[in-house]
N, C-alpha and C positions, 0 to 999 in steps of 0.2 A: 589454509596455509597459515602458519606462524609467520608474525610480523613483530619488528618491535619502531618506535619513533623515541629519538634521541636528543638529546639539547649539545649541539658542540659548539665550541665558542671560535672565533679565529683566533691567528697570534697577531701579537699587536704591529707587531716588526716587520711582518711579511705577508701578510693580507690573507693568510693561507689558513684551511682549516688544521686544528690542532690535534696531532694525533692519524691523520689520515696519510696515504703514502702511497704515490702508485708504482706498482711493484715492476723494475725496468722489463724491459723487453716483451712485458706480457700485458695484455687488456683487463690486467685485475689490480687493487689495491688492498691495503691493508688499512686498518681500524684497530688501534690499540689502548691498550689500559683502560680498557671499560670495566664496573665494579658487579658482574652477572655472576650468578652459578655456574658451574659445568653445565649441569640439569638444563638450565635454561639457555644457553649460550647452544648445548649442543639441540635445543628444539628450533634453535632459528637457523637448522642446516636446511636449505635448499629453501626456504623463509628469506623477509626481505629485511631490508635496517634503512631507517630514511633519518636523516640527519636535516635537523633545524638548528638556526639559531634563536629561535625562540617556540614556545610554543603557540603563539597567538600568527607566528611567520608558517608560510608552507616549507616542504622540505626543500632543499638547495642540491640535496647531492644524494643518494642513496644505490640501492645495488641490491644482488642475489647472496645470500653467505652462501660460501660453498666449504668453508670449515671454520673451527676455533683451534685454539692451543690457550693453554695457562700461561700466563707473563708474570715474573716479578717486579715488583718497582720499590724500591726501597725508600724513594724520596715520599711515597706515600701514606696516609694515614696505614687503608686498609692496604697492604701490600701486594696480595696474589690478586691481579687483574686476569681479563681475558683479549686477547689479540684478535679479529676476525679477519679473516679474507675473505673478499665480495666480489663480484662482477656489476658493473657500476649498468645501470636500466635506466632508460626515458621515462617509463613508465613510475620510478620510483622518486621522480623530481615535481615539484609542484604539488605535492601530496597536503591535504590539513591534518594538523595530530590529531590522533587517534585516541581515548584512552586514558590514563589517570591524566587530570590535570591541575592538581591542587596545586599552589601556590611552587611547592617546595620541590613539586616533580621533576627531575630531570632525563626521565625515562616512561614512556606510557604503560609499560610492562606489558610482558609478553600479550600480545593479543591474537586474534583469529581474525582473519580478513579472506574475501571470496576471491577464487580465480576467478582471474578476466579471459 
């Protein structure tokens, strides 16, 4: 199974992470303006996305992708991002990163991890 682990930051003002959104009425959220390919965005379909704030920290929050879409953002360098929706797993919380972790990493990139 495709996996990726992520660096998200909070917002200062609201203690909340930046970019995440749970989506009303339904047990899934959203994850947006991440800087992925199609290519790779759409290999973490039914893959999992674990969100840190750091990577030396386990994950805090993570989930199943069950799709992507392309997002503009204009206020951004690179501008075409991708949106994900997740279904939010126990199993994807407490996790250690995985994966690149050079200084400057803010993404493990795509990796392969075993079903449990």
């Amino acid at each position: 199974m495709k996996a990726v682990h992520v660096i998200c930051r909070f917002e200062e003002d609201t203690k909340r992470p930046k970019g995440i959104f749970k989506i009303e009425g339904k047990d899934q959220y959203i994850s947006e303006a991440w800087d992925f390919s199609n290519e790779d965005a759409e290999s973490l379909i039914g893959g999992t996305i674990f969100f840190h704030t750091a990577k030396s920290e386990k994950s805090f929050f993570g989930g199943t992708v069950s799709a992507f879409e392309e997002l503009y953002r204009d206020d951004l360098v690179r501008k075409e991002r991708i949106r994900f929706t997740l279904t939010s797993t126990l199993e994807s919380k407490n996790q250690p990163w995985c994966g690149m972790d050079h200084s400057m990493a803010w993404t493990s990139g795509i990796i392969n991890i075993e079903d449990n």
